[in-house]
Phi, psi and omega in degrees: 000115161324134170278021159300308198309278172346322183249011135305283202289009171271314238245334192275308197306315200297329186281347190289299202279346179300299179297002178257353169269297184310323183263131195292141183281132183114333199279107107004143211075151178321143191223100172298120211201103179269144170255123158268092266193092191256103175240213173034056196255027177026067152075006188259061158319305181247145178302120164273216219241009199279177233149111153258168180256135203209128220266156185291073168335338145279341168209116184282341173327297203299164106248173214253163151227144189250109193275092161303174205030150180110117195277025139304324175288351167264000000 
């Protein structure tokens, strides 16, 4: 199994078991529960050679170039 997979399905399990301890049984009412979610990196797992131009922070005159993709970088 690719370890995204691996440490995804670690991470589902570790939030499973958290929430069956932490929520009290019998309890009622609404409950708010945001996903954060990183999908779609078309297949660029490990970074390449991709590059945005972006203004420089020591000189906004300038731009930078920024090296994008790969979910090393999440």
């Amino acid at each position: 199994m690719p370890m995204v997979r691996r440490f995804a399905l670690r991470l589902l399990i570790a939030l499973a078991a958290f929430v069956s301890v932490v929520a009290p049984s019998g309890a009622s009412g609404a409950v708010v529960v945001r996903l954060i979610v990183f999908n779609d990196l078309h297949g660029h797992l490990e970074a390449g050679d991709n590059t945005i131009a972006v203004p420089d922070p020591r000189d906004p005159s300038r731009q930078a170039l920024l090296r994008v993709g790969g979910a090393a970088h999440l």
